[in-house]
C-alpha positions in Angstrom: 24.4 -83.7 54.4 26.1 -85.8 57.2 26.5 -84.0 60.8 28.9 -85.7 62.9 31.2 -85.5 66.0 34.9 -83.8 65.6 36.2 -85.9 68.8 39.7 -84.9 68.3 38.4 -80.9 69.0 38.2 -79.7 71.9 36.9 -76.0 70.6 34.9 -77.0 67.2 33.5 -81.0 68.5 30.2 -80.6 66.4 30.8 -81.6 62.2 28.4 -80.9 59.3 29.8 -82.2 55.9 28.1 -81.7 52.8 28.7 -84.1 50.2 28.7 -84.3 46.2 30.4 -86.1 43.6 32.1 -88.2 46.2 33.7 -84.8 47.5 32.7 -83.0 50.4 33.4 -80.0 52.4 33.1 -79.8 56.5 31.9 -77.7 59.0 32.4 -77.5 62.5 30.6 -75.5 65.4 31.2 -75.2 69.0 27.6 -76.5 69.9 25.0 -78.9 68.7 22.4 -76.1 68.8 24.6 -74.2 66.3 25.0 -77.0 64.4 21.2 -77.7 64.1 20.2 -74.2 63.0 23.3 -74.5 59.9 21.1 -78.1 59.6 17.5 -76.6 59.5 18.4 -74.0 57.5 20.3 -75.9 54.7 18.2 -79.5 54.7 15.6 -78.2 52.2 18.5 -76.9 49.7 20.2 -80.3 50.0 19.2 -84.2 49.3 19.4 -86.0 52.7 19.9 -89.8 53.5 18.4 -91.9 55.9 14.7 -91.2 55.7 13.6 -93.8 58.5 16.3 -92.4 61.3 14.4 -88.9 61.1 10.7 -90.1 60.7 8.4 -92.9 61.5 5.6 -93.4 59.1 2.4 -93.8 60.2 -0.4 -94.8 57.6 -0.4 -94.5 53.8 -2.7 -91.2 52.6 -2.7 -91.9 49.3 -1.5 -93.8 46.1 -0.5 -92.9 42.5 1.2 -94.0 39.2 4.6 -93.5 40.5 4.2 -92.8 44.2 2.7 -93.1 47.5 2.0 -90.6 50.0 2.4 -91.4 53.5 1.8 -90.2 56.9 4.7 -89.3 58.6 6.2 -88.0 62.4 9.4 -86.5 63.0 11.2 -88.6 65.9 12.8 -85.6 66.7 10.1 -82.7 67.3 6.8 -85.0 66.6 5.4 -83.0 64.2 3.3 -84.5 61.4 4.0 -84.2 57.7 3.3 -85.6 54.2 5.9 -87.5 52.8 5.6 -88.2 48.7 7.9 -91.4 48.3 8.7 -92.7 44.6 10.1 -95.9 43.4 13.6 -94.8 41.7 12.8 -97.6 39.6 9.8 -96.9 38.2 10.6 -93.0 37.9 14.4 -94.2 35.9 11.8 -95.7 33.4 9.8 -92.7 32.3 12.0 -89.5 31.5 8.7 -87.3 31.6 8.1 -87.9 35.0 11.7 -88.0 36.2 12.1 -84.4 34.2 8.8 -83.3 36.2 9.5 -84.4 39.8 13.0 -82.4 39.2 11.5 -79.4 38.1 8.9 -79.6 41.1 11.6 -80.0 43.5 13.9 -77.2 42.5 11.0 -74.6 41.9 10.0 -75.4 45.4 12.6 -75.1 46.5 12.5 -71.2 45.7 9.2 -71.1 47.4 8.0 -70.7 51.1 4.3 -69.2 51.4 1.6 -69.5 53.8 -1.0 -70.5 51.1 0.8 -72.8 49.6 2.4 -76.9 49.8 5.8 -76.2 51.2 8.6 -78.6 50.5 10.9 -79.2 54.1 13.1 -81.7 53.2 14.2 -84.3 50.4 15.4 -87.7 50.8 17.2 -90.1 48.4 18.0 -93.8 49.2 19.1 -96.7 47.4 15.6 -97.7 46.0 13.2 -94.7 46.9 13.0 -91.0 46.8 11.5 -88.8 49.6 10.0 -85.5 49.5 8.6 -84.2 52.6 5.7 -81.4 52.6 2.9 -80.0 54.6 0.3 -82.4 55.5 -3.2 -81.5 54.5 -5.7 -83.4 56.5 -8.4 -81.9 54.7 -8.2 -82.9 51.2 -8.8 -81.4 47.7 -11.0 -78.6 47.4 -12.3 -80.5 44.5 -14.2 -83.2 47.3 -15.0 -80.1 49.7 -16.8 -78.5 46.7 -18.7 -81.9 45.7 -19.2 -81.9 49.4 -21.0 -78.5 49.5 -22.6 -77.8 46.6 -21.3 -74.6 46.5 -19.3 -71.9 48.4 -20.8 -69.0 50.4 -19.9 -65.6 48.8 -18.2 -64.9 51.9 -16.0 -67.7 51.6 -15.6 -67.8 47.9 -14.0 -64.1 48.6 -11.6 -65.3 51.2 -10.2 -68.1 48.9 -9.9 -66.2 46.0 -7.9 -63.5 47.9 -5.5 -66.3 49.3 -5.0 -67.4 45.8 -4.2 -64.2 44.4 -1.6 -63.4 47.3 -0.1 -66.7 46.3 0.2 -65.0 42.3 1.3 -62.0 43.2 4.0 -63.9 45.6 5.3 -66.4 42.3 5.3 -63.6 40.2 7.3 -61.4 41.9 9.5 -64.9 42.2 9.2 -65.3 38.4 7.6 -68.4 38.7 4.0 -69.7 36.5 1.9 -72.4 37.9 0.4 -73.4 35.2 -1.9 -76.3 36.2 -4.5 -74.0 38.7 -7.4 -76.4 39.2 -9.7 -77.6 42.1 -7.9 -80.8 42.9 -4.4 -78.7 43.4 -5.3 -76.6 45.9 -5.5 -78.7 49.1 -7.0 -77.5 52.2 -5.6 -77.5 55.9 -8.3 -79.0 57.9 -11.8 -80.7 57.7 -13.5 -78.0 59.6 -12.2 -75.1 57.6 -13.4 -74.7 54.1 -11.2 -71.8 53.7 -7.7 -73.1 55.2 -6.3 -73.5 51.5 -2.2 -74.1 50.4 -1.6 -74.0 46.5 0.2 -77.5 44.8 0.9 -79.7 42.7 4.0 -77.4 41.4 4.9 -80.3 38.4 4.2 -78.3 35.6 5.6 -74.8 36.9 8.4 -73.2 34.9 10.6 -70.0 35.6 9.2 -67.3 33.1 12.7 -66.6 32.2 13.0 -70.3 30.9 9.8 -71.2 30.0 9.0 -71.9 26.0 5.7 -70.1 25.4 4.8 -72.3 22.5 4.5 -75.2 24.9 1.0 -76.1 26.0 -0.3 -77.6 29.0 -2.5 -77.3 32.0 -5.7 -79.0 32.8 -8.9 -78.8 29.9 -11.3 -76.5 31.1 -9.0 -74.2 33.3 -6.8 -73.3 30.6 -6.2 -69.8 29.7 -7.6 -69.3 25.7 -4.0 -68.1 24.8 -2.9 -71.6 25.7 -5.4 -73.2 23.9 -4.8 -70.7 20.4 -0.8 -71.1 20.6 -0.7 -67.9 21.6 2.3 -66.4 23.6 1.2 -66.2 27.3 2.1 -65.4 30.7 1.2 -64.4 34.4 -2.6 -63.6 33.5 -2.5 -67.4 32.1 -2.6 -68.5 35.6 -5.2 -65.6 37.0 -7.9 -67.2 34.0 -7.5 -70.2 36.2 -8.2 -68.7 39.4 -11.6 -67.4 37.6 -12.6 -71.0 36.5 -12.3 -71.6 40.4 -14.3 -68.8 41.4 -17.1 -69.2 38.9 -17.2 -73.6 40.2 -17.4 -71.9 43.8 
């Protein structure tokens, strides 16, 4: 996605082309403002370029396997965010993982909830690939749990609610988790034990694709239908939100 100016257009001066397979198709408003709410509305749905002109990073939050997870502010409305950012190199060399960060990016792409990691944007450059979420400044509820001992009933309750709404908001989408543990459900701030958003959507599947005799999730959360090769489903994903509850 490419927005430009149409300077030989008087009535239509502000472009927005849309690129694939070396072919595109162009769009042209009558005023940047236009222009910007066609861009906001379609950046999540399409793979931008040019990370660095729409975001400065600030400091690196985290490190894994295949990626690291920076700090990141957009140049345009300062806001903060998470950015995920793989090496294309590394991910072209393991077909798992190239097969899961696909399938995380179009299920969440299907997805906008408050309690739950919500993908803005995705970026693709010559050596590196961008995904840009939420920022969490809190951490995982795994360290906030370590960190308290234990939840209060009170707030045990109010978590547990916010993870059902979350269920009842992928089912109705058609959509399993299917990995519902401690460290993938990230919290919004340090002060707020409660302030909780759902990730970590790498193993999720569309029910209407999904092979039931395919097993996985994390030990100890899984459902006992998973664990049996049993055929399984939506209440898969609530036995996970009960493992939470009884840690809390």
């Amino acid at each position: 996605m490419d927005p430009f100016e149409n300077k030989d257009s008087d009535l239509y001066p502000y472009g927005l082309r849309l690129v694939k397979n070396r072919r595109y198709t162009e769009f042209y408003s009558d005023s940047k403002e236009s222009r910007s709410e066609w861009i906001s509305r379609l950046q999540k749905y399409c793979v931008l370029n040019n990370f660095f002109n729409d975001f400065n990073a600030i400091c690196v939050l985290g490190k894994g396997n295949f990626a690291k997870v920076y700090k990141v502010v957009s140049k345009t409305t300062e806001k903060e965010y998470a950015a995920k950012i793989f090496e294309k190199q590394e991910v072209q060399k393991a077909a798992k993982f190239r097969k899961t960060i696909m399938s995380e990016i179009r299920i969440m792409r299907l997805l906008e909830h408050p309690y739950m990691m919500n993908l803005h944007q995705v970026y693709e450059g010559e050596q590196h690939i961008y995904l840009v979420f939420d920022i969490m400044k809190g951490g995982e509820m795994f360290g906030r749990v370590i960190q308290r001992k234990c939840y209060t009933e009170k707030n045990a309750a109010i978590v547990i609610k916010k993870l059902m709404e979350t269920m009842k908001y992928l089912q109705k989408k058609g959509i399993l988790h299917r990995d519902i543990k401690l460290e993938n459900i990230l919290l919004e701030s340090e002060d707020d034990d409660c302030s909780i958003r759902l990730a970590d959507f790498g193993l999720s599947m569309l029910m209407s694709e999904y092979d039931p005799k395919v097993r996985c999730g994390t030990p100890g959360y899984v459902a006992p239908e998973i664990l049996k090769n049993q055929h399984y489903e939506y209440k898969s994903d609530i036995f996970s939100i009960g493992v939470v509850l009884f840690i809390l």
